[in-house]
SETILUM-567159 format. One record per residue (C-alpha): residue number from 1; residue in one letter; x, y, z. Coordinates in pm, 1 decimal, padded with zeros to 6 digits. Example, Ala and Ser with C-alpha at 12.3 -4.5 7.8 and 13.67 -1.06 7.14 Angstrom:
+-------+------+----------+----------+----------+
: torke : sepa :     east :    north :       up :
+-------+------+----------+----------+----------+
:     1 :    A :  01230.0 : -00450.0 :  00780.0 :
:     2 :    S :  01367.0 : -00106.0 :  00714.0 :
+-------+------+----------+----------+----------+
end
This chain:
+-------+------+----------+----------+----------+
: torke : sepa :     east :    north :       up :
+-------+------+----------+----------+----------+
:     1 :    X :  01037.6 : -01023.0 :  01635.1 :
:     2 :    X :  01035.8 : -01400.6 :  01659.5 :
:     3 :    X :  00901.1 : -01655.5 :  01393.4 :
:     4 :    X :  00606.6 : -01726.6 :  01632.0 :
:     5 :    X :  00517.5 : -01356.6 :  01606.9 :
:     6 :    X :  00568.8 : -01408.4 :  01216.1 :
:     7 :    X :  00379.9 : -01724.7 :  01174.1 :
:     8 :    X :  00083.7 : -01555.4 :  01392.5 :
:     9 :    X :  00079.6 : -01236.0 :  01242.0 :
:    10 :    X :  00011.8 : -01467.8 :  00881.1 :
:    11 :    X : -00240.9 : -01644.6 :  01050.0 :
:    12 :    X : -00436.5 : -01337.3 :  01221.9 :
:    13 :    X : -00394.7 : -01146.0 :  00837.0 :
:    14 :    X : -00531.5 : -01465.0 :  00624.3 :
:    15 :    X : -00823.9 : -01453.3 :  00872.2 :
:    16 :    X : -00843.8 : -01088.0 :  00832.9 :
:    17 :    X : -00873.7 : -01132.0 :  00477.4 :
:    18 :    X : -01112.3 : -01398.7 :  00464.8 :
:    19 :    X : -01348.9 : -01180.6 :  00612.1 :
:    20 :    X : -01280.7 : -00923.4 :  00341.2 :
:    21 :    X : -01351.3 : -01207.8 :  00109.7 :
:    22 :    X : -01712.7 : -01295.6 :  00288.1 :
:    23 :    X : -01796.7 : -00928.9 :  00199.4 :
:    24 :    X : -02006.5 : -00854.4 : -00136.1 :
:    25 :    X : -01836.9 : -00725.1 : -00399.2 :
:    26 :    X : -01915.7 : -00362.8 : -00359.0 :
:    27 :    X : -01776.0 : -00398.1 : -00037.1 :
:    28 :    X : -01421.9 : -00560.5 : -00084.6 :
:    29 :    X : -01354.3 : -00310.8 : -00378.6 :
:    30 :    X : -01403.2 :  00008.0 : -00134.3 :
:    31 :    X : -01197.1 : -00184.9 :  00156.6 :
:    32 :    X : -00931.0 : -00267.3 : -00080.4 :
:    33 :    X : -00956.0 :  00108.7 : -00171.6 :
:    34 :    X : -00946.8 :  00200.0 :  00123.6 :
:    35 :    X : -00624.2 : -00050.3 :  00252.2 :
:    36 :    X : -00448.0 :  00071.8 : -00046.3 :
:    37 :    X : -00502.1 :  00470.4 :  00047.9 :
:    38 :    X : -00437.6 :  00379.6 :  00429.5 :
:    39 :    X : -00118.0 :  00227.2 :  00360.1 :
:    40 :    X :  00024.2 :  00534.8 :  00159.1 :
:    41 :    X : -00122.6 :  00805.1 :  00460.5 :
:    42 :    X : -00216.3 :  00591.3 :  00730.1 :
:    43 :    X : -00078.5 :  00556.2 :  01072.5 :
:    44 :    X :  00223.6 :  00389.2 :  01170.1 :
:    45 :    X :  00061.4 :  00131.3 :  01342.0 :
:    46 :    X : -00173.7 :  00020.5 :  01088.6 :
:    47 :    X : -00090.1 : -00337.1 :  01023.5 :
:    48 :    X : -00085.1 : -00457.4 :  01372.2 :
:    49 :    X : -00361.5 : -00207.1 :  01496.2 :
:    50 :    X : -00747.0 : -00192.9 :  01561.4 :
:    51 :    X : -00810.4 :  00017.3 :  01244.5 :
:    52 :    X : -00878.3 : -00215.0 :  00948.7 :
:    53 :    X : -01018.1 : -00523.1 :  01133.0 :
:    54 :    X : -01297.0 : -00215.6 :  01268.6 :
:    55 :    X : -01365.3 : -00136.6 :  00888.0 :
:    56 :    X : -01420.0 : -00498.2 :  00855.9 :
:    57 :    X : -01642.4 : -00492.0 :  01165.3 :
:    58 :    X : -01839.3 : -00154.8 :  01063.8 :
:    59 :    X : -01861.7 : -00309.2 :  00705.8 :
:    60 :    X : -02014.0 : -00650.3 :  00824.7 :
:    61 :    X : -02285.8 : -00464.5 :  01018.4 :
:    62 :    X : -02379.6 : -00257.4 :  00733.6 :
:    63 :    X : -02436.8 : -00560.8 :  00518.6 :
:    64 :    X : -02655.8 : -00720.3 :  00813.0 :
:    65 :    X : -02829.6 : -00442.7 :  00827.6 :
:    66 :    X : -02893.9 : -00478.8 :  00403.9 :
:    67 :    X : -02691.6 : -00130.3 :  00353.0 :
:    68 :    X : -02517.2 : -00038.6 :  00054.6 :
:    69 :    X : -02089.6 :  00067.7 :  00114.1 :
:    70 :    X : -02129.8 :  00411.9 : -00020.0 :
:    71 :    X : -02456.5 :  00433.0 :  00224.5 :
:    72 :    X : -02191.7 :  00399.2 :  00538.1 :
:    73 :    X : -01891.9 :  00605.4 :  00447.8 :
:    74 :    X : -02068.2 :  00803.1 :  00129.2 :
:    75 :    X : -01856.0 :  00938.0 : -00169.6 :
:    76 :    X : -01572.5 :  01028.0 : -00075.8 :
:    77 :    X : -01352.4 :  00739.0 :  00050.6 :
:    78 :    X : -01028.7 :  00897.1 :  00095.6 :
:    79 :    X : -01252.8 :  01188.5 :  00318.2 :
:    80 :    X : -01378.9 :  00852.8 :  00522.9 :
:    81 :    X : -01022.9 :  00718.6 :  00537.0 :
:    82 :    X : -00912.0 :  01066.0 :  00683.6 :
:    83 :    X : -01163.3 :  01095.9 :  00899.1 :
:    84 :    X : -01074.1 :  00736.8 :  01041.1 :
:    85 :    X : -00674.2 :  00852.8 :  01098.1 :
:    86 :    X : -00690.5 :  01227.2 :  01150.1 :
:    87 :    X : -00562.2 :  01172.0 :  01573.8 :
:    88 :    X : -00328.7 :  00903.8 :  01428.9 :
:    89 :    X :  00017.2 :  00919.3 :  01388.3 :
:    90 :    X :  00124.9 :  00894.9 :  01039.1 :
:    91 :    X :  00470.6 :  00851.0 :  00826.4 :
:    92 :    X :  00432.0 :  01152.2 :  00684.7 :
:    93 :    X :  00452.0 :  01298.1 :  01065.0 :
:    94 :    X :  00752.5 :  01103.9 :  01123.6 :
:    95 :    X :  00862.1 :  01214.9 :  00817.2 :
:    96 :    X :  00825.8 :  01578.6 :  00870.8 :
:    97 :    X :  00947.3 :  01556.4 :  01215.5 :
:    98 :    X :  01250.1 :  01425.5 :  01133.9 :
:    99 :    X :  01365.9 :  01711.9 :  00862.1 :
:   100 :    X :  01234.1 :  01974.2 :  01149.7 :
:   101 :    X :  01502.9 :  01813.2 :  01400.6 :
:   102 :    X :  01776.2 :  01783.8 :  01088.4 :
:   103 :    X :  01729.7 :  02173.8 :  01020.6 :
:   104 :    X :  01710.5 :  02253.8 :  01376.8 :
:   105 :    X :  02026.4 :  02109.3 :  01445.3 :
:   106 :    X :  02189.7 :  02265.7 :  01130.8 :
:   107 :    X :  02142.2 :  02628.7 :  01264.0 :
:   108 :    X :  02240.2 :  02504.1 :  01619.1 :
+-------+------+----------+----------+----------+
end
């Protein structure tokens, strides 16, 4: 990774989160909910994937369309967050694949 790529990926996250920022404040608590859970289960490619700039999209139509947050994904935000990442490929996959492959080489 080059310090373009670095500089870039700043610039593409502090626009990121200035649209979290436009959001009313029901909204950027649940997002910043739901960054915080989707970095601790999340897929591996999180940060430079489609997945949280969507939320950001999904959440600015709901506003336009004078919705409430809990209205969109309901309740249960860690369900929603799930949902969002249950095809993904997480760190806990990784995680478990790689004591699988330690053990099966062990009995080998």
């Amino acid at each position: 990774m080059s310090i373009q790529d670095i500089i870039e990926g700043k610039k593409q996250w502090r626009t990121h989160m200035a649209r979290v920022k436009a959001l009313p404040p029901d909204y950027q608590i649940v997002y910043k909910e739901m960054q915080r859970y989707l970095f601790k289960v999340g897929p591996v490619d999180l940060p430079d994937g489609p997945l949280l700039p969507g939320i950001v999209d999904f959440f600015e139509e709901g506003v336009a369309g004078g919705r409430g947050v809990l209205e969109l994904i309901g309740s249960d935000v860690a369900a929603f967050c799930d949902d969002l990442v249950k095809d993904s490929r997480t760190h806990a996959d990784i995680y478990q694949e790689s004591i699988n492959g330690e053990s099966g080489k062990a009995e080998k």
